[in-house]
N, C-alpha and C positions, 0 to 999 in steps of 0.2 A: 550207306555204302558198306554194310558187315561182310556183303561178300566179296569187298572187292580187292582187286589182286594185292596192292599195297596193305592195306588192313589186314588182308592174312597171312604176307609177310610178318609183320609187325606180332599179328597173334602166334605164329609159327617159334617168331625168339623167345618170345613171352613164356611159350607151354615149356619150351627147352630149357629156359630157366630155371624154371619150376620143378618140372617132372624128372630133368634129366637126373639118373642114379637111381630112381625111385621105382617100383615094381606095379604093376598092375594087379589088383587083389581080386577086382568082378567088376561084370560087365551084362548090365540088364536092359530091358526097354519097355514100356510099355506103350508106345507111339511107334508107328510104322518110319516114321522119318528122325525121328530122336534115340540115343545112346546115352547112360548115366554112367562111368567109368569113377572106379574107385582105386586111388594110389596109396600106396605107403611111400612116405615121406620121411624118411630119421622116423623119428617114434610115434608122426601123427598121420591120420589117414585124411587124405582131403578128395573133392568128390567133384566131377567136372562134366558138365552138360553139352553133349554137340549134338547141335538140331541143325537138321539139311531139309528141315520144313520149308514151303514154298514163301511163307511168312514167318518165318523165323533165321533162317541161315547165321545162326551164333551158335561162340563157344565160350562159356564162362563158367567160374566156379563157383557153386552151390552148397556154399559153409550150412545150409539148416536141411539140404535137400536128403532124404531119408528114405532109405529101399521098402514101397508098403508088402505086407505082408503076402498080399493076393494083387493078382491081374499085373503081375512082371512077369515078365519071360528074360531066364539066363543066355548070354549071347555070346560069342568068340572066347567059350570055355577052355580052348587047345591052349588062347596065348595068355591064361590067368596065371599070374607067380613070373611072371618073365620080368626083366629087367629093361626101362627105358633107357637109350643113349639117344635120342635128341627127336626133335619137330622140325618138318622142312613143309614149307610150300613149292609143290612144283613148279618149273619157272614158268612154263607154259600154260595154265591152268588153274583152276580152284580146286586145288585138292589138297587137302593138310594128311601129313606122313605122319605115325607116329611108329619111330622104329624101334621094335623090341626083341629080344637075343636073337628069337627066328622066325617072329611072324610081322605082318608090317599091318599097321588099322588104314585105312584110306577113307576120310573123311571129304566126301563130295560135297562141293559146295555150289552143285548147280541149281539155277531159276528154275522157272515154269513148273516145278512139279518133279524136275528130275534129280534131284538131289538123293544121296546113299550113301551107306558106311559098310563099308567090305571089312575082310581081312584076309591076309594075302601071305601064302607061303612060297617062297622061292618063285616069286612071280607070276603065283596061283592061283584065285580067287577060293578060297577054302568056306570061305559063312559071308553070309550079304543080308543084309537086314531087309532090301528088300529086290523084287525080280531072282532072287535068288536060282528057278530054275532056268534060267537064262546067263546069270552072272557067273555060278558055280564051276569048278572043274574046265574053267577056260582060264587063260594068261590074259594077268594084268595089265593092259596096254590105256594111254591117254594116247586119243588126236589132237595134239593143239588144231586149235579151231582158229582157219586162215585171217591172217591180221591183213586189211587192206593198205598198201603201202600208204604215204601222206600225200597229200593232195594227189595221188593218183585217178580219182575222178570226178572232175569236172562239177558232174552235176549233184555230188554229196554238196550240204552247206559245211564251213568249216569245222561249225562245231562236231557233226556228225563224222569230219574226216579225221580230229583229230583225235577222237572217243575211241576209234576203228583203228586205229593206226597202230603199230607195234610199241607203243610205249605204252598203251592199255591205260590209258587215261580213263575212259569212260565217259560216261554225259556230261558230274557237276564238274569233274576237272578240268573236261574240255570248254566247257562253257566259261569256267573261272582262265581261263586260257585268252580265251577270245574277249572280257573285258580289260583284263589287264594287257593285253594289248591293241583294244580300242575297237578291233574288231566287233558287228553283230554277229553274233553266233548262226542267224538263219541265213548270212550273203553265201553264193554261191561258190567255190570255190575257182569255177572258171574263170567269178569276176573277180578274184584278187588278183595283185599287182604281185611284185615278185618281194616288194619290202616289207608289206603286213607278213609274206608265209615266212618270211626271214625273222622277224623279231614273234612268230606265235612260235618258231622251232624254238629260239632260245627261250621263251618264255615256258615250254611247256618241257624244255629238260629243268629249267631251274624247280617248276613244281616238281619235276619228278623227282628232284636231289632232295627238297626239302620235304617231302613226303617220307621218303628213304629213310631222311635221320633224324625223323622227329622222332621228340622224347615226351609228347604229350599231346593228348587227344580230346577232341572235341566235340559234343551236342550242338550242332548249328540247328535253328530252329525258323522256318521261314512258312508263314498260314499254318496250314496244317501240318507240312512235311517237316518230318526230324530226320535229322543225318548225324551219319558218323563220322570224321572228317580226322584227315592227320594233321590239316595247315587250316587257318583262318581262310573265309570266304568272300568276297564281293556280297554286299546285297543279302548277307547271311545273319542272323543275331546268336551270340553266342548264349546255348541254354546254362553250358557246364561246363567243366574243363576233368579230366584225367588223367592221372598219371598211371593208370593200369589199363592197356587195350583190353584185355579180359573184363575189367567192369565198366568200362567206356560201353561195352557191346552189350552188355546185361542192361543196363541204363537206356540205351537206345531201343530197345527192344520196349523195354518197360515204358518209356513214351510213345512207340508207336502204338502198343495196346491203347493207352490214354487217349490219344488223337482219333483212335480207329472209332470210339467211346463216344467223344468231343463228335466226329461227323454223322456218327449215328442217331443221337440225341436230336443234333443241328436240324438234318433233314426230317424225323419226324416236328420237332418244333415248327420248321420252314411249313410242311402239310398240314400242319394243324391248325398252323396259323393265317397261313394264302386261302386256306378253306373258308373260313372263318368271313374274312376279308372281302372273298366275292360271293359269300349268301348277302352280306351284309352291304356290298354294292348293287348285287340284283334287289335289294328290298329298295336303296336308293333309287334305284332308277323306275320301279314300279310305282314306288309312290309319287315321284315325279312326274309322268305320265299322264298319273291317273288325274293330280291336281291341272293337269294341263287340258285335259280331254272328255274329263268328269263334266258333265252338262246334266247328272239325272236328276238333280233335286228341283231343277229349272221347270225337267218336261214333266214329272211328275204334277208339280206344284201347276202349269198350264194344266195341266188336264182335267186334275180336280176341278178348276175352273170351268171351265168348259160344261165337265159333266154336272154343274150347279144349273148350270142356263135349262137343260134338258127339263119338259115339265113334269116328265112323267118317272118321279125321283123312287117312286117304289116297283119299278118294276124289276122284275130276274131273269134268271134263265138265258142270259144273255152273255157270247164268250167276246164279246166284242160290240161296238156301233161305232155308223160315222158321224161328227159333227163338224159344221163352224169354229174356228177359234175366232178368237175377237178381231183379225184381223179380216173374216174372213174365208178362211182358206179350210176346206175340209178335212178334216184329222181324222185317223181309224186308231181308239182309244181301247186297249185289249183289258175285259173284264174277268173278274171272277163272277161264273153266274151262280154261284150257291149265295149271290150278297145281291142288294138290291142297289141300285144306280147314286144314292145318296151314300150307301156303305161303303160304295165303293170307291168314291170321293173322298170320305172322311180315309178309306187305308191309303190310297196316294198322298194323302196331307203328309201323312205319318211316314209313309217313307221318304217323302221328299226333305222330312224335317231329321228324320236318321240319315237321309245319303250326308244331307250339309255337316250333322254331327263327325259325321265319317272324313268327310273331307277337312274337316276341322281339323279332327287327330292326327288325320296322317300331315297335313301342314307342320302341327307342331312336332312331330318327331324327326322334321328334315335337320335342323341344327342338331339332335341328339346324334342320330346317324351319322352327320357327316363328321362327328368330334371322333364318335366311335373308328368309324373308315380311318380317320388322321391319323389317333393311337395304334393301328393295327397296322398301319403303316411305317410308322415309325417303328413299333416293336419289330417289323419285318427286319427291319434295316439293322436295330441291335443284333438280335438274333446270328445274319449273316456276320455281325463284324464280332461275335464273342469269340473270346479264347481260352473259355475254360468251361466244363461241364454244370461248376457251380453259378455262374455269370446264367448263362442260359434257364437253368432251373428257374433261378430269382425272375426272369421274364415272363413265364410263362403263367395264367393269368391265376391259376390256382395254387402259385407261391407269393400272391398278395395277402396273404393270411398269414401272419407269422407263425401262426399254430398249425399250420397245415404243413405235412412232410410227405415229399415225394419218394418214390422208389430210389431208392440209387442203384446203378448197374453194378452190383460187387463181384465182379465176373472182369469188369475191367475191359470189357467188347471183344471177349474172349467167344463168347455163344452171345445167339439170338437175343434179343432181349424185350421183352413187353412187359408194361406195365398193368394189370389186370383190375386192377384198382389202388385206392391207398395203401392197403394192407399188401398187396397179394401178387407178387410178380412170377414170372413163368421166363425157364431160360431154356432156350433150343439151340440142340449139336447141328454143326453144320457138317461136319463128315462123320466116318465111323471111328477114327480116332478122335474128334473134335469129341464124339460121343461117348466114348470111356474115359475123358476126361473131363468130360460135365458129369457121369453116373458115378465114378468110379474114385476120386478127386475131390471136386468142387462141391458134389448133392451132401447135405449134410443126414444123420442118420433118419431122421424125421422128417425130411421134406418129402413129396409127396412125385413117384416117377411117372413118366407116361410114354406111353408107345402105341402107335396102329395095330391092331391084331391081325397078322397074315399078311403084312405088304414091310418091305423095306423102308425104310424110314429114321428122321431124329427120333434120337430118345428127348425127353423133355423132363425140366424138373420142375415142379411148383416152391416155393419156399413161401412161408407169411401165413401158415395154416397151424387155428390154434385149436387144441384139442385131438380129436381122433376122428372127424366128419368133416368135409371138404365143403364150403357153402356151393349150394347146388348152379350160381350163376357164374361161380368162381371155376369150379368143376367144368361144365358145358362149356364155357369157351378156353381154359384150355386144353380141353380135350380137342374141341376146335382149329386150334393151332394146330396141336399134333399134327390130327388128320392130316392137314394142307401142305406140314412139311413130313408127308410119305407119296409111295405113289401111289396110296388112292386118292389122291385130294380131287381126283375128276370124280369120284363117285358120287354117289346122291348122299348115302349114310352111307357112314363107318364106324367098326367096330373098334374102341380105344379101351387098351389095359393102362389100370392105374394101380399103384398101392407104393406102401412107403418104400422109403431110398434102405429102409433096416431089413426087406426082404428080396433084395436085387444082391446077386452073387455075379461073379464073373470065374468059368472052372480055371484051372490051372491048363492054359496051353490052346484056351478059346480063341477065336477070330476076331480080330479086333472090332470092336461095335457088340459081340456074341456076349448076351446076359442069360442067367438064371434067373426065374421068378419064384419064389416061395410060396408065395399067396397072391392074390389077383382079385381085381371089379372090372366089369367093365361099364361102358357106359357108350350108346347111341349117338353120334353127331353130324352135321352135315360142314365139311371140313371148311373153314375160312377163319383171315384174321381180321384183326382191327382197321377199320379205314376210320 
């Protein structure tokens, strides 16, 4: 809950503590939804991050965070040297104020993608990080966004009513609402009674008072979801506790990267492993069959028989004849006619004596198979219930070797992540900012870039390449990848540029995702990833 209305309270007195008296020195970005703001403080300068990313919505201070040289752009320049007098959260809204001699910053802290940082003179919108020509040169207005009265209707569940309601509770409050007073959170509202909505009011102003004035915050940590929480939870385990909402909110963030990590791993492990699981049931069940339904070493072995009785044992040319069996009953027995009637005896002996060999082996491998099926089953089962990236590693069958070392995601589930062999992983942007911050950021100077030549697309990095020559299987598929994350990936072959991370520039005042190449390879693929 970083964005949510109590929590930015909470951040809003926090900044005011901090900031108020202090000046504003620069203000940069290199993320279309992120702001780096630099204060003078008394004699020191401290350096504060607001992200209105659709997966980020934090604001904390970044004691090591440092202006890079290239690929920043300067931002709300008019209100640089001004003096802070305080942080407010509107009452109606996510939006943190911060007011300065005569411009104000508006710090949006909406979902979905619509999140922004303006700054505003005399109720103006003067610079917008982003929509700009839409934002610009218009007055700064907020709609609060209509609160549904409480239990006003019927067929909301209470928890939904009380999420909705003007006290802006939201989901886990309202739902911490609804056990603390016994309610299910999914019953109807129609079907309550008048004494549940009686004691979920008082109960859900008393969260709101103790939320108000709490003076320490919390990591509640429940499967995979992390929360940021002002009061203790029902049903919630406590990760951490804080006495700073500003590092409560850095800390939560830094977990849910972690967890994003944890279920990306999971699910590739889950596919790797279910895969696994049913070749290795469809082998059970074929060899089962076959010992069930296998008759050939039988008919073989009759027929040899049979074709002994025949007198006339050297003859050829023959693709077939019919005989008696011994009961009998006439048999059409299919020959090779390049062999003579006795040869052809003696090769039914021989397969009939290889089918039984056959049927032997697959007998004995039913008890291997089915131990194998049990363990892959059971690791299925760890797998789902791991809580840690490292727990999952150790499962999976090629961390049975204690000399054997996997990839680790050092990206933190930040970009794509594939592991390309032991050595050699490959991390892919998911947007055009996600992508100047895996090029620009995270690529170290040696690692090795890639991109689709002529289509829109991730950038990608390789890292785990030693020398100056990229092994060529290592190369082809992730050049592969690329492709697949651009829009050619429908093509047959495409065109990928590669070359190190030391000859990719980004100019001064480019498009965000917009790189310079200095030197270039390219290299033919037909785009796809790992199954």
């Amino acid at each position: 809950m970083i964005r949510h209305h109590y929590t930015l309270d909470h951040i809003a007195r926090e900044l005011t503590s901090i900031l108020a008296t202090g000046k504003l020195i620069e203000a940069w970005t290199q993320e279309k939804y992120k702001v780096s703001m630099v204060f003078a403080i008394g004699d020191e300068l401290r350096t504060f991050l607001f992200d209105t990313s659709p997966n980020g919505g934090v604001c904390s201070e970044q004691p090591q965070l440092r202006r890079a040289r290239s690929n920043t752009l300067d931002v709300f320049r008019s209100a640089w040297g001004e003096s802070v007098a305080l942080v407010t959260k509107h009452p109606d809204d996510r939006v943190l104020t911060i007011w300065l001699t005569t411009h104000h910053i508006q710090c949006e802290y909406f979902s979905s993608g619509n999140g922004n940082i303006l700054c505003t003179v005399d109720g103006v919108v003067v610079e917008a990080l982003r929509d700009a020509g839409t934002r610009c040169d218009k007055r700064y207005e907020i709609v609060a966004p209509e609160r549904t009265p409480l239990w006003s209707n019927p067929a909301l569940t209470v928890q939904q009513s009380l999420a909705r309601s003007p006290l802006l509770l939201g989901p886990w409050y309202a739902e911490e609402v609804c056990l603390r007073a016994s309610i299910a959170p999914t019953k109807l509202v129609g079907e309550t009674i008048h004494e549940e909505r009686e004691s979920a009011e008082r109960l859900a102003q008393e969260l709101h008072d103790a939320c108000v004035s709490s003076d320490a915050y919390v990591i509640l940590g429940r499967g995979d979801v992390r929360l940021l929480s002002l009061v203790r939870l029902t049903n919630w385990e406590v990760i951490s506790t804080h006495q700073s909402i500003l590092e409560a909110s850095r800390v939560v963030l830094r977990e849910r990267y972690r967890m994003d990590a944890l279920r990306t791993t999971r699910q590739q492990a889950i596919r790797s492993t279910t895969a696994e699981l049913d070749r290795e049931t469809r082998t059970l069940a074929a060899i089962t069959s076959d010992l069930v339904r296998d008759a050939r070493s039988s008919r073989y072995r009759a027929w040899a028989d049979v074709l002994l009785t025949y007198p006339h044992q050297h003859e050829r040319d023959r693709t077939s004849i019919d005989l008696p069996d011994l009961s009998g009953t006439l048999v059409t027995i299919p020959l090779n006619p390049a062999h003579s009637i006795i040869e052809n005896a003696t090769r039914l002996y021989s397969k009939a004596r290889a089918a039984e060999a056959a049927a032997s082996h697959r007998e004995q491998r039913v008890p291997e198979l089915q131990r194998t099926i049990d363990n892959l089953r059971a690791r299925l089962a760890q797998i789902e219930g791991a809580a840690s990236t490292q727990v999952l590693e150790a499962l999976l069958p090629q961390r049975m070797n204690q000399n054997d070392e996997q990839p680790r995601d050092e990206a933190g589930g930040r970009f794509r992540f594939f592991a390309i062999d032991e050595q050699h992983t490959l991390y892919v942007g998911k947007s055009a900012a996600n992508n100047d911050e895996l090029t620009m950021k995270f690529a170290k100077q040696n690692d090795w870039w890639f991109h689709a030549r002529g289509s829109a697309g991730s950038h990608a990095v390789l890292r785990g390449v030693e020398g100056d020559r990229i092994p060529k299987p290592v190369l082809e598929q992730a050049a592969a990848i690329t492709a697949y994350y651009s829009q050619a990936r429908n093509a047959s072959w495409v065109s990928v540029v590669y070359t190190q991370k030391k000859h990719v520039r980004k100019p001064k005042g480019a498009n965000v995702g917009a790189v310079v190449l200095e030197r270039e390879q390219t290299v033919m693929v037909k785009p796809g990833i790992p199954t």
